[in-house]
N, C-alpha and C positions, 0 to 999 in steps of 0.2 A: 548857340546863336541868340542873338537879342533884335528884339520888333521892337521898335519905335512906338509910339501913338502918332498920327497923322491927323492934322484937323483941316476941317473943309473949310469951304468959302465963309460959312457963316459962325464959326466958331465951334462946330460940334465934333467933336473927339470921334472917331470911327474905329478906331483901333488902338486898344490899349499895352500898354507896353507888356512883351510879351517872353518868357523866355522857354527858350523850344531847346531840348539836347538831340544828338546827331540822330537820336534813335526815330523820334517824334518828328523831327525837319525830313526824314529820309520819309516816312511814314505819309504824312502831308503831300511829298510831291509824288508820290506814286498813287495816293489818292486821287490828287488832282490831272494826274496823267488819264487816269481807268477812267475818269469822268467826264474828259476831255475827247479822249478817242471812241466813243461810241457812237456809232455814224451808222445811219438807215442800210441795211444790204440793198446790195445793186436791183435784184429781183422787186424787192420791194418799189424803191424809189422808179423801175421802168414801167413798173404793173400802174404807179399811181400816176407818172407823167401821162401814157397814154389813154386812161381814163381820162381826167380831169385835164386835159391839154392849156388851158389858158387859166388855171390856179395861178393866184399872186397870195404874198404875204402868208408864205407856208413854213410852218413850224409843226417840227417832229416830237413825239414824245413815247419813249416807250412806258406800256404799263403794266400795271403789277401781273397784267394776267399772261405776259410774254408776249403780247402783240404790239404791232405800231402803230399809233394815232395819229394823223394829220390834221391840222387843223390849217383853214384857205379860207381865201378868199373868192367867191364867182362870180361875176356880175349878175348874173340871172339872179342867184340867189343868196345874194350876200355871203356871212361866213356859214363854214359849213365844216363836217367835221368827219373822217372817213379812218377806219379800222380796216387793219392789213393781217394778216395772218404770216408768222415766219415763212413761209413757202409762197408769199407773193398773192395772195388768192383772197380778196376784198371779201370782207365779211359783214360790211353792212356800211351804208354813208347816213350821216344824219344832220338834219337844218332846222334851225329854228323855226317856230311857226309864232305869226301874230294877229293878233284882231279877228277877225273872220275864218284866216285860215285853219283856224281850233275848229274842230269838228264836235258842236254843238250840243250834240248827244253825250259825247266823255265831258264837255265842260261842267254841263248839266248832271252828271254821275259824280263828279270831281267836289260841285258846290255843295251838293245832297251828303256826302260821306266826311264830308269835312266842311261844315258850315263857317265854321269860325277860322279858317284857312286861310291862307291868300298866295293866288297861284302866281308864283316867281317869274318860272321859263315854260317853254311846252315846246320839245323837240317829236319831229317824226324819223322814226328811223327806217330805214329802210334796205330790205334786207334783199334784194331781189327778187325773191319767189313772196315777199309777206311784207309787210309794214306793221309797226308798232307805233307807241304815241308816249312818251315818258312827258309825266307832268312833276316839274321842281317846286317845292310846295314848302312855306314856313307855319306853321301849327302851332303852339302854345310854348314859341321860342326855339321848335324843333323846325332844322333844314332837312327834308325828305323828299321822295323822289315814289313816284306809281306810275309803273309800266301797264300798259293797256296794250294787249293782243288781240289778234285782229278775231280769232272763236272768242271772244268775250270777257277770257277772264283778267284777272289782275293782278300784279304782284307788287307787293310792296318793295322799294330801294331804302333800306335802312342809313340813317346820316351817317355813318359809320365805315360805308363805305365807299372805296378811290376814287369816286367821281365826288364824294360830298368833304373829306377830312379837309380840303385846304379851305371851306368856307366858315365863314366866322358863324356864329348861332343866335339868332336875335333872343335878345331880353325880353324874357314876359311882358 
């Protein structure tokens, strides 16, 4: 079979001509089927309607680690972002935090540890019995990530890892 090339409004080519045998066409569309049919289980999607009752602008993402991610919208508190476990059983919701709402003490631990820093995002997570504090942080070109638990200590989120690989990495 043969693809065309296709050009857009403004002249730019999107798809170049392409030639596929039965083997590779047959391949493609059952690709595009397995990728297409993966949809939230019911457990899940009932466990997260009933929490979150008035969520808008909900989009699912499973991740690497075999759970489900939501990411919504709440008016209370803008977007927000909530982990399901395959058995339906919320494993922690997490929302941005700005301005003031940083807890002053980690921000002051955050400037101290990495002076020449500059701190991106600052989500709180929250896990029901405990809260955490993840600060997204760009460093000497490096996009990184330091979790703060609530007995005190800290671990570092390497850029390497699925919440950081699809971000781009600034230039020294």
């Amino acid at each position: 079979m043969r693809i065309l090339w296709i050009t857009g409004a403004r002249g730019k080519r999107w798809l170049d001509q392409v030639n596929l045998g039965p083997g590779r066409l047959l391949g493609c569309l059952l690709l595009l089927a397995v990728a297409c049919t993966r949809k939230v289980p019911d457990t899940i999607d009932r466990a997260f309607t009933s929490k979150f009752l008035n969520a808008r602008d909900i989009e699912w993402h499973h991740s690497p680690d075999g759970h489900w991610l939501v990411n919504f919208y709440m008016e209370r508190f803008d977007y927000m972002t909530a982990s399901y476990t395959l058995d339906g059983l919320l494993e922690y919701f997490e929302l941005e935090l700005h301005g003031e709402e940083v807890p002053k003490q980690l921000m002051d631990r955050v400037k101290k540890a990495y002076p020449e820093g500059d701190v991106y995002e600052v989500y709180e997570r929250n896990r029901g019995n405990s809260a955490e504090y993840i600060f997204e942080l760009v460093d000497h070109g490096s996009l990184f990530g330091v979790d703060f638990f609530e007995d005190g200590h800290s671990q570092i989120i390497p850029s390497d890892d699925y919440r950081f690989t699809s971000r781009i990495l600034v230039g020294d």
